[in-house]
C-alpha positions in Angstrom: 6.4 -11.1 -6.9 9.9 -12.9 -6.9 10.1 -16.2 -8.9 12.6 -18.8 -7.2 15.6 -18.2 -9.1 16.4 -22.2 -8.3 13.4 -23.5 -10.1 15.0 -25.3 -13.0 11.5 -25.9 -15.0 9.2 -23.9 -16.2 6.1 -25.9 -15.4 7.5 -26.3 -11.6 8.3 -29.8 -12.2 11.0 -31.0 -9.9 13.1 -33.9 -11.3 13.2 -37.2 -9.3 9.3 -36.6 -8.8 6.9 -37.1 -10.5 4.0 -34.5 -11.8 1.0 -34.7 -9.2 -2.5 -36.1 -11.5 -4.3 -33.2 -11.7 -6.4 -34.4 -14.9 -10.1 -34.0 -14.4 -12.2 -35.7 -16.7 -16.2 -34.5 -16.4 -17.3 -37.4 -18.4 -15.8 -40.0 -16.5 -17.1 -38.4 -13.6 -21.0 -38.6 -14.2 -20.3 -42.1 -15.8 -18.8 -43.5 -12.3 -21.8 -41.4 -10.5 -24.2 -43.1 -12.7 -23.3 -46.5 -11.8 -22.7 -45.9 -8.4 -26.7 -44.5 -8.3 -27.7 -47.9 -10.0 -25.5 -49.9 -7.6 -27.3 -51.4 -4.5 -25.0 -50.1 -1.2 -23.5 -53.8 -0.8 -22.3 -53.8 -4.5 -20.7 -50.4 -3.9 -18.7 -51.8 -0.9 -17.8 -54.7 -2.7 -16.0 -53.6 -5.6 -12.3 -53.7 -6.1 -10.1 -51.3 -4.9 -7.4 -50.3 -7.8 -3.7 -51.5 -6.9 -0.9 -48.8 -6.5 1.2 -49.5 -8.9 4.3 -47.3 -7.1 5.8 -48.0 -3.5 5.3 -45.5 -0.8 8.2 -42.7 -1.0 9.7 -40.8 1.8 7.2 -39.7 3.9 6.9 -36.1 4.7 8.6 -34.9 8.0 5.4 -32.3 8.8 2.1 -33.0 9.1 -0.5 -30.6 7.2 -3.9 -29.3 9.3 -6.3 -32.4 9.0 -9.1 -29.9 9.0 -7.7 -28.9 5.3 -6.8 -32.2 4.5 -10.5 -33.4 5.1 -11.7 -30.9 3.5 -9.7 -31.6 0.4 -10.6 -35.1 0.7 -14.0 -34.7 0.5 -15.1 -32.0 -1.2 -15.7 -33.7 -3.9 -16.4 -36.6 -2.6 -20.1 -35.5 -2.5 -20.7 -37.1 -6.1 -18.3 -40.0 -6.0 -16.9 -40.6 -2.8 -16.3 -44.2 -3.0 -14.4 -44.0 -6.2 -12.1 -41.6 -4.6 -12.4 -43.4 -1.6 -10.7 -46.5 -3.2 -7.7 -44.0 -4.0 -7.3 -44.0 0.0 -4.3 -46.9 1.3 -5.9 -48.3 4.5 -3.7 -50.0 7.7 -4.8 -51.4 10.9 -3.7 -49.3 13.6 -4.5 -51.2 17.1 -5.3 -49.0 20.4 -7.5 -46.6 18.7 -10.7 -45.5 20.5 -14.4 -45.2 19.5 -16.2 -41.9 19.2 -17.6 -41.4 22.3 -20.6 -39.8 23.4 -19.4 -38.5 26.5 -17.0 -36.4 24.4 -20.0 -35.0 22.6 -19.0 -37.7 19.6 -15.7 -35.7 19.2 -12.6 -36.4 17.3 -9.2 -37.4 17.7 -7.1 -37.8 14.3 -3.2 -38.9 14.8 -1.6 -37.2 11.9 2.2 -37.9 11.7 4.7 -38.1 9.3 8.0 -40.6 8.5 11.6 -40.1 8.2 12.1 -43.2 5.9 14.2 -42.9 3.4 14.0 -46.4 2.3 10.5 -46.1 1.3 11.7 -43.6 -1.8 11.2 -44.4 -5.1 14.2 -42.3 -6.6 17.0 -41.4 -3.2 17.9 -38.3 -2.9 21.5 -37.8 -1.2 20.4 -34.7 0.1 17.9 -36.6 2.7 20.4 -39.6 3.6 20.6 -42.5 1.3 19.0 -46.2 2.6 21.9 -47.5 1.3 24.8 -45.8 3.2 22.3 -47.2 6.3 20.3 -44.2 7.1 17.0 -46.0 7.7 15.5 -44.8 11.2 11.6 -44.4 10.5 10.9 -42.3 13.2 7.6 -39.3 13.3 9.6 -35.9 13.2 6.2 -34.4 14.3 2.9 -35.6 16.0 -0.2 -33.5 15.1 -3.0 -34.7 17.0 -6.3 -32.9 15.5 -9.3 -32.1 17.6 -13.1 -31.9 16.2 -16.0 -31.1 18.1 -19.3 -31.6 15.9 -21.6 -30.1 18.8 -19.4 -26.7 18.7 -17.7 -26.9 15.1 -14.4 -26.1 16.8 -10.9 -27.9 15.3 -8.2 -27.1 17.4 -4.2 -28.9 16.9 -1.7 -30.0 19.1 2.2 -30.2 18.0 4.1 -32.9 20.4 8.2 -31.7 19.8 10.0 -34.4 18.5 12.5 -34.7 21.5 10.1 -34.7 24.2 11.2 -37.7 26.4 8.2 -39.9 27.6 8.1 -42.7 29.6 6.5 -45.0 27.1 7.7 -44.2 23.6 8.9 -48.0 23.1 7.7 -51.4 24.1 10.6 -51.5 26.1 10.2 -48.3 28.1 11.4 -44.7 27.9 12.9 -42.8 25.0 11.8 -39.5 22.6 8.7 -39.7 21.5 9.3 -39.6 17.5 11.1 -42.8 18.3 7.6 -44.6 18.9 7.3 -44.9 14.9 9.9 -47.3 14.3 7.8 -49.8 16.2 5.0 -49.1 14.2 1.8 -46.5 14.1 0.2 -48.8 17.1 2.9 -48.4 19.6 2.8 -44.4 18.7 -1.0 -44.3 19.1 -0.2 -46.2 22.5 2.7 -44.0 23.7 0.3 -40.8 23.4 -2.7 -42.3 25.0 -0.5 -43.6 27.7 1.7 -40.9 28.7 -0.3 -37.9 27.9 -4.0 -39.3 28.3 -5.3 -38.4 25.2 -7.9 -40.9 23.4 -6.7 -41.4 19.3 -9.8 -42.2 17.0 -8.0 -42.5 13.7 -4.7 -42.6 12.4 -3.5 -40.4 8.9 0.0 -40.8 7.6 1.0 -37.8 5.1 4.1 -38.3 2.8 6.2 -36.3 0.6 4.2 -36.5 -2.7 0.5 -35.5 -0.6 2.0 -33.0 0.7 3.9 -31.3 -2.4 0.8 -32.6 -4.4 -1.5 -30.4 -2.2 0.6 -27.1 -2.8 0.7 -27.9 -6.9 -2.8 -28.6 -6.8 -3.2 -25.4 -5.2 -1.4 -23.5 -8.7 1.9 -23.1 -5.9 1.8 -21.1 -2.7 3.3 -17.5 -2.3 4.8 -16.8 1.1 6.7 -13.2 2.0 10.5 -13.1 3.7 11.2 -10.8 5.5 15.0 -11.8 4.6 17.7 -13.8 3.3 17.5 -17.3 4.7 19.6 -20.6 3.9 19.1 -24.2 4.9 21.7 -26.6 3.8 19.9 -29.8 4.3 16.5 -28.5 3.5 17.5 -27.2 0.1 16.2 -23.4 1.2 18.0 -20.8 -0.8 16.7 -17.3 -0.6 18.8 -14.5 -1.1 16.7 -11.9 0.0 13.4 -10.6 0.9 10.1 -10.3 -1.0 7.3 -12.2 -1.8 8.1 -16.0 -3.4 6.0 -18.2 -5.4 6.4 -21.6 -4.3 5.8 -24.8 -6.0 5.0 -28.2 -3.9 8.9 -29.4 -3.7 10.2 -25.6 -2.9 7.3 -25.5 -0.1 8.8 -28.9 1.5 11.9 -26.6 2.0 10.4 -24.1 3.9 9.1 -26.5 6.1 11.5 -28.9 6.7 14.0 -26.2 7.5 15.4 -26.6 11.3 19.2 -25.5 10.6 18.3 -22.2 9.0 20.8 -19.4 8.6 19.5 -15.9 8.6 20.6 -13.0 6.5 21.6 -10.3 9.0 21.2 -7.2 6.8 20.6 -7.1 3.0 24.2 -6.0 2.6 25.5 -9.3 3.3 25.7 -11.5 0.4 27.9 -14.7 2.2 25.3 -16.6 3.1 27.7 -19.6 4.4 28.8 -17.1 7.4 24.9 -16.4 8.5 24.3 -16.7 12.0 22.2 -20.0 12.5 19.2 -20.3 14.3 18.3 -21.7 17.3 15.7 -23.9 18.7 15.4 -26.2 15.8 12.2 -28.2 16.4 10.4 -25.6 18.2 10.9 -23.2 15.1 10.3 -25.6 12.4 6.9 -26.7 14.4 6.2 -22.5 14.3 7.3 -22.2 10.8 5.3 -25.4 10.1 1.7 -23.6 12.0 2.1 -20.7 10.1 2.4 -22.1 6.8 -0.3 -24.1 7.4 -2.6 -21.2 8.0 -1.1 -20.0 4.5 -2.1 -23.0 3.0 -5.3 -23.4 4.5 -6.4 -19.2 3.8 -5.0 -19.9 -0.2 -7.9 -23.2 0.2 -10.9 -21.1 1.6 -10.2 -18.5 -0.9 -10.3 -20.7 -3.4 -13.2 -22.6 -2.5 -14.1 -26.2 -2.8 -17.7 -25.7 -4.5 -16.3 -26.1 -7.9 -16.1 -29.7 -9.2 -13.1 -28.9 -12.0 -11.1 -27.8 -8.0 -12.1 -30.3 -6.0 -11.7 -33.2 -8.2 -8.0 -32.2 -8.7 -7.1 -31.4 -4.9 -8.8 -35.3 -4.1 -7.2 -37.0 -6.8 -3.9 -35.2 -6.1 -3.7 -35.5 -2.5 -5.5 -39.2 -2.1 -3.0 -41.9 -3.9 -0.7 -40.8 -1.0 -2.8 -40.4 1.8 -2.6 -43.8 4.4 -5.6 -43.8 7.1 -6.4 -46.9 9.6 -8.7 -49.3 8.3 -11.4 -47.5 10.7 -11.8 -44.6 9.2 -14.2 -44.8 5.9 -15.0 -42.7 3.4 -18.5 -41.9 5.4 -16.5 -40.8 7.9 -14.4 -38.4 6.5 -17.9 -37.0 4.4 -19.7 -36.9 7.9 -16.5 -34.8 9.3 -16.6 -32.8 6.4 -20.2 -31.8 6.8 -19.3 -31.2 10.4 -16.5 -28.9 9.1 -18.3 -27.0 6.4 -18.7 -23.7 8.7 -15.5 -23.7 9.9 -13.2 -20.9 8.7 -10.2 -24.0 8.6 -7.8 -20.3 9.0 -8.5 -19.8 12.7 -7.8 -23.3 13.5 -6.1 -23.3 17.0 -2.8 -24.7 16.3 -0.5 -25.4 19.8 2.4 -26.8 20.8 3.3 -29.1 24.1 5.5 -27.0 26.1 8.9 -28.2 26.9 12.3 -27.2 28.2 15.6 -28.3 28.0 17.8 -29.4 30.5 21.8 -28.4 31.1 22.8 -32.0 30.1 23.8 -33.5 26.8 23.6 -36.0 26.2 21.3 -37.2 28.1 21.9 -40.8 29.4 18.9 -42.5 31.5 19.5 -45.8 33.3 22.6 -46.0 31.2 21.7 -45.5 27.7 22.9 -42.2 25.7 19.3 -40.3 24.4 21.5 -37.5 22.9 19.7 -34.2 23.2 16.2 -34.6 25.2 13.5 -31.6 26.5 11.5 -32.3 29.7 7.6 -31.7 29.8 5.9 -28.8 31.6 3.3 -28.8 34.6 0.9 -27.6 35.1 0.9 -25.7 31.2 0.7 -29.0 29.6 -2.1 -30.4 31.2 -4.1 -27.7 31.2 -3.6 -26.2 27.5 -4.6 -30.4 27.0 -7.9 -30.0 28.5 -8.6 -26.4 27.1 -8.0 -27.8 23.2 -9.8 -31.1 23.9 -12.7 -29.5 25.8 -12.9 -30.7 29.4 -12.0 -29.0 32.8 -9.4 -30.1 35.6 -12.2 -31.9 37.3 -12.8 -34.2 33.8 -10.8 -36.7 32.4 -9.3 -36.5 29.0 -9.5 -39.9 28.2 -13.0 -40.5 29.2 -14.9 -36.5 29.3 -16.6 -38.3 32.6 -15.6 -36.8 36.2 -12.3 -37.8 37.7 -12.2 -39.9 41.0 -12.1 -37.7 44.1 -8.6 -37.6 45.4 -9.7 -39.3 48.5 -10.2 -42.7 46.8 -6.7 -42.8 45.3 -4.2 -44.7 47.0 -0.7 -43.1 46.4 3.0 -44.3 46.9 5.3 -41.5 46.5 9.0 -43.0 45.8 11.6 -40.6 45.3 13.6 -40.5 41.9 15.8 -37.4 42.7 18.3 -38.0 45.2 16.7 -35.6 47.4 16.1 -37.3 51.0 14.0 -34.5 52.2 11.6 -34.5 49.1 9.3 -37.9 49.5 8.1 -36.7 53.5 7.2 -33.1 52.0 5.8 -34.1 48.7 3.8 -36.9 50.8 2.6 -34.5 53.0 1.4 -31.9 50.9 -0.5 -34.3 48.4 -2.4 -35.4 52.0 -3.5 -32.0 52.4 -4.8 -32.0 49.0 -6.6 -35.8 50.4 -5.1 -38.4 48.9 -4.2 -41.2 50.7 -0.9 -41.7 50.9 0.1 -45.3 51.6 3.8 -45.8 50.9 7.0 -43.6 51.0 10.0 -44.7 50.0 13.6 -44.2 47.8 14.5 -45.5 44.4 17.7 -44.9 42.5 17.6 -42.1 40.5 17.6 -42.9 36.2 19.9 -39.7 36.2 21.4 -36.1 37.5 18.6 -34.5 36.2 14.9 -36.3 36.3 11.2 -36.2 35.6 8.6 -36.6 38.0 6.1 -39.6 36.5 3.0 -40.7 37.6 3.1 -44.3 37.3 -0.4 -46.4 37.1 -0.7 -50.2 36.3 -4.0 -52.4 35.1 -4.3 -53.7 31.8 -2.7 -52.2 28.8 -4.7 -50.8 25.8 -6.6 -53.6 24.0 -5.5 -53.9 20.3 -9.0 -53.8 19.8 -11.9 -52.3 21.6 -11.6 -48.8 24.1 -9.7 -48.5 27.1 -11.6 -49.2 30.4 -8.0 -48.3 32.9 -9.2 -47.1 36.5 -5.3 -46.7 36.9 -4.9 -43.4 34.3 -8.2 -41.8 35.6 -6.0 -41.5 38.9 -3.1 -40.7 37.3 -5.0 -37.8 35.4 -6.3 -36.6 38.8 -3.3 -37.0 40.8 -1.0 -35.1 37.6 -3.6 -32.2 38.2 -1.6 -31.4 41.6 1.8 -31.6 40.2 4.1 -28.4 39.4 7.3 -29.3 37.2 8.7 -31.4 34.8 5.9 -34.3 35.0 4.7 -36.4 33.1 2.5 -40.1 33.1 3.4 -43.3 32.5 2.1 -47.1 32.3 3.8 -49.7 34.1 2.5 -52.0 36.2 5.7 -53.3 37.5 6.8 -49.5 38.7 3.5 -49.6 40.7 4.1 -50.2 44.6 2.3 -52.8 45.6 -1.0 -51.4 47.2 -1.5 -48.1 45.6 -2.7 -47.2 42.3 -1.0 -44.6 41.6 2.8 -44.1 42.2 4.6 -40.9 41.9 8.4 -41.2 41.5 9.8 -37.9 42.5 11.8 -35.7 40.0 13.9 -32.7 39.7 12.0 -29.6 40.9 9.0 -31.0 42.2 6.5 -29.4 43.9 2.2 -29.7 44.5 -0.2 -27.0 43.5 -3.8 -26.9 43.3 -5.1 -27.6 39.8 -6.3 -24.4 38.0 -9.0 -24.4 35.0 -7.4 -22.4 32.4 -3.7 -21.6 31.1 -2.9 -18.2 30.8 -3.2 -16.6 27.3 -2.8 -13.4 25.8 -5.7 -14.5 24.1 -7.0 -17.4 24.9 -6.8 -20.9 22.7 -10.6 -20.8 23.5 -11.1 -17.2 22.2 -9.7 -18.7 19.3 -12.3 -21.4 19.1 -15.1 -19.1 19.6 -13.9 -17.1 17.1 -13.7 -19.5 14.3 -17.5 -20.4 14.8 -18.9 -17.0 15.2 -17.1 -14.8 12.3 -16.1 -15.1 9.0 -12.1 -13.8 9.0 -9.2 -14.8 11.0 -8.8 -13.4 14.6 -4.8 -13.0 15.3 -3.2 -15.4 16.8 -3.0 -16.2 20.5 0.3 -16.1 21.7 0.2 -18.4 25.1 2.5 -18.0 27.7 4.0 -20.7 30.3 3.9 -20.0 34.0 7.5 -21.2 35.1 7.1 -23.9 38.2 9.0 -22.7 40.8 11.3 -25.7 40.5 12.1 -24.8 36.9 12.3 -21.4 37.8 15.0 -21.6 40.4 17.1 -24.6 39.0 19.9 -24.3 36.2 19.0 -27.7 35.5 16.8 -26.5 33.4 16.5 -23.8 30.8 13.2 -21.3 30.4 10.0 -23.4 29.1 8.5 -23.0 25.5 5.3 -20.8 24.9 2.4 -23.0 23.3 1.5 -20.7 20.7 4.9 -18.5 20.0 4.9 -15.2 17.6 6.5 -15.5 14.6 10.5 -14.5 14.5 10.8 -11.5 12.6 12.9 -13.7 10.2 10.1 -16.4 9.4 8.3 -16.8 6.6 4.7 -15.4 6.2 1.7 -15.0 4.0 2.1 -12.7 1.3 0.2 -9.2 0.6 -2.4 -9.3 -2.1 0.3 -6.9 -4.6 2.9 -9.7 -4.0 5.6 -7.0 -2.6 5.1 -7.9 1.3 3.8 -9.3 4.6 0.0 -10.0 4.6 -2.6 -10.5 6.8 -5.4 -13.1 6.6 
């Protein structure tokens, strides 16, 4: 087992941070579990919640599987859930949905992270100082968790940083991690908007929960399979074996998305290593698999001893923010929900994207800088496979869609392409939809998305989302092949349809299929982590290319949903501590 040669303390402790509370006092316990017994439920509710005495440091870039993160949270919660509870820093988040029976009382969680660097305690040049004026809050990564009490199946969806969606900001398009800096409502909006997916509750993970979780944990060990170096990360291995890492060397791993990779043992300079590609879509697969490190190191541990769980809830709660929704009975009624679920053989996917031959990308005007396109029909359907419904269903609502002949549609094209709007028109007839308007608009750029525009009301701050308009934009999106995507605006509507398609690069109508294609399929997956006790391998799914992506050098060659590891990345760590493992 190779020790970090850059760990300066011997106790792990990283200056600039402090130590995570792992003190566990048994006594103190049993007292507050006394009184809480003798204390009628209204008293309970009404005592004080203790005042964090520190502001909120940068929040952490990655989210961590909520699945673990409940778990954590409430496994010991069982004897003193409301004391811990009180630990918890609540927000209102507006837009978010109630549990609905029609999804079989399933679960949406939000779980992001921030880029602020003004919310340190102690800056760190290495991340960008708020003073030199880097102070964009944006969420690196969206993690939007699935539960499903009826089946016990948690499944997770990475959104890629740079995917550009039509309603990321009040005032219209941008990438979606840009949605953060107008606060956690307009991200919860952006999502349920453009990609139809109903948000329950909000989490927001930071630095400290997250190194907190690994130190808690008595440090992670992860195997390289070779050199690798990250200059704004902090990552400095020199060469291959099997690393113990502490909470703050773990961030490095996962933050890294400008990694340099030792080419052959030999090869000592690591300044000259050949970089790495792909940077969000490799940190988001670096990010899955240590997540399934982290969450194997938890289940093997176990959560039954009090002495354990009292230090993982008390280390990872001070820094945990959750809407004001989502109570501690809650999180103890998911955890119950959870408590069969091998958390290992969570299914953990990723959006797919590609990226387009222009950068920057400049749309109506405005530079975007680098941007990736959606993909249709593999988005949509790896969407209802992880949340549970079938292209017939809506996502939002788990009730039927509206027949196609009950939609009235304007198709309007966005592309330049004269011939496109007649032939789009007429092959969405055939599939019957009534087609009630045709027409040209100026294309936003060279290269464009097809969106599915729908009007009505927006989503209430408070209350759910009645919108006729997005059930026909989920049906009508069902039909689509290519970059495409949805997106609310009233004013983009033609007047008399409900539905408006604005015509994009590469275009074309299909018929709506019920699965995406898998190696092994994201609901093998599912299945498996509710019928056996180990972890099955890891679906790798693959993206059908639209033929319009397929035959245009606009665009470059879409992402898989659930990629294999590189044979560079980092991995769990054999039981001896001298190589790869397997869970």
């Amino acid at each position: 087992m190779e020790e970090l040669s850059f760990i300066p303390l011997s106790d792990g402790h990283q200056p600039g941070r402090r130590k995570p509370r792992l003190v566990y006092d048994s006594d103190l316990v049993m007292s507050r579990v006394r009184k809480m017994v003798a204390m009628s439920p209204a008293a309970r509710h009404a005592r004080p919640r203790p005042r964090r005495s520190r502001s909120r440091r940068w929040a952490l870039r990655i989210g961590i599987s909520v699945s673990v993160v409940i778990v954590l949270l409430v496994g010991a919660v069982v004897a003193d859930y409301y004391y811990l509870g009180s630990l918890l820093h609540h927000k209102v988040v507006k837009h978010l949905q109630a549990v609905s029976a029609a999804h079989s009382n399933s679960v949406n969680i939000l779980l992001i992270g921030s880029t602020s660097r003004c919310a340190l305690t102690v800056q760190n040049s290495a991340y960008g100082l708020c003073s030199q004026g880097v102070t964009g809050v944006n969420a690196d990564i969206d993690m939007i968790v699935h539960i499903n009490p009826t089946t016990h199946q948690v499944s997770l969806l990475s959104i890629p940083r740079d995917l550009f969606v039509p309603n990321a900001r009040l005032e219209g398009a941008n990438k979606i991690d840009a949605a953060l800096y107008e606060g956690p409502s307009q991200l919860v909006a952006a999502i349920e908007e453009d990609f139809g997916i109903p948000i329950n509750h909000y989490v927001e993970l930071n630095f400290d929960t997250f190194a907190n979780v690994v130190d808690a944990l008595g440090g992670v060990r992860m195997y390289f399979p070779t050199g690798l170096f990250d200059a704004e990360s902090g990552l400095d291995i020199r060469h291959a074996g099997c690393y113990h890492l502490d909470g703050f060397h773990a961030l490095q791993v996962v933050r890294a998305r400008h990694l340099q990779i030792q080419p052959s043992p030999s090869d000592t300079a690591y300044t000259t290593w050949p970089q790495e590609g792909l940077s969000d879509l490799a940190r988001i697969r670096r990010t899955h698999e240590f997540l399934r490190v982290i969450a194997h190191q938890v289940s093997s541990q176990g959560l039954s001893n009090p002495l354990t769980d009292q230090s993982l809830a008390t280390a990872v709660l001070p820094d945990l923010t959750v809407d004001s929704g989502f109570t501690e009975a809650d999180m103890v009624h998911l955890a119950r929900v959870l408590a069969g679920v091998n958390v290992t053989s969570v299914a953990q996917e990723t959006f797919p994207i590609v990226s387009i031959a222009q950068s920057p990308y400049m749309y109506l005007g405005y530079n975007y800088g680098d941007v990736v396109f959606p993909v249709n029909p593999t988005g949509n359907q790896l969407i209802d496979s992880l949340f549970g419904v079938t292209s017939a269903q809506s996502v939002f609502t788990g009730g039927a869609l509206p027949a196609p002949s009950t939609i009235a549609v304007s198709v309007q094209g966005g592309a330049g392409q004269p011939t496109q709007v007649p032939v789009v028109s007429s092959q969405l007839a055939t599939r019957g939809f009534r087609i009630v308007a045709q027409g040209n608009r100026v294309p936003t750029d060279a290269i464009t998305q097809t969106v599915v525009w729908y009007g009505g009301p927006p989503p209430p701050a408070n209350g759910d989302w009645k919108s006729p308009g997005l059930l026909a934009a989920e049906s009508v999106i069902r039909y689509l092949s290519g970059s495409v995507i949805m997106g609310y605006n009233p004013a983009e509507v033609t007047p008399g349809s409900l539905v408006t398609v604005q015509t994009g690069t590469g275009l074309s109508v299909s018929t709506p299929s019920q699965t995406v294609t898998h190696t092994g399929s994201a609901a093998a997956v599912h299945a498996a982590a509710v019928t056996t006790t180990t972890s099955p391998a890891v679906s790798t799914t693959t993206t059908s290319i639209p033929p319009g992506i397929a035959t245009n050098p606009a665009f470059g060659v879409p992402s898989a949903t659930n990629p294999t590891l590189e044979w560079y990345d980092p991995r769990s760590c054999n039981a001896a501590g001298n190589g790869p493992g397997t869970f």
